[in-house]
C-alpha angles and dihedrals in degrees: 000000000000118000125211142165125233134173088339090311120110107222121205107197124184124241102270110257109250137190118314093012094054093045085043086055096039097055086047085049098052096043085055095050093038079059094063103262111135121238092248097060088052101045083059094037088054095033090241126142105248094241088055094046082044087051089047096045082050099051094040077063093244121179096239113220121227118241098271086057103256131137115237105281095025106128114233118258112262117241126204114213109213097001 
């Protein structure tokens, strides 16, 4: 970790992920994700930022589910209202 100070804040920032450690991140990244688990839970799991789990899923060429949780093409659930 590299350590600055900005503004009167000391920053920690991580080493920038490169070539085949960032691929090699990425592809873990994306089986977890492809196993159900969200973006946010493995940001936090991996300390990453979530646009910077979202960037790795994305350049691992994972298929992104919507917020409901489907895959593109999946049809919605039908809900029955008073059943």
């Amino acid at each position: 970790m590299t350590t600055a100070v900005r503004h009167g804040f000391k920053l920690e920032y991580r080493p920038r992920l490169q070539g085949a450690e960032r691929r090699r991140v990425a592809k873990r990244l994306r089986r977890q994700y492809e196993k159900g688990r969200s973006v946010r839970n493995l940001a936090e799991e991996a300390g990453y930022s979530y646009g910077t789990t979202h960037a790795l899923l994305q350049e691992a060429g994972t298929v992104m589910r919507d917020r409901q949780g489907r895959l593109p093409g999946e049809a919605p659930a039908i809900v029955r209202m008073g059943a």
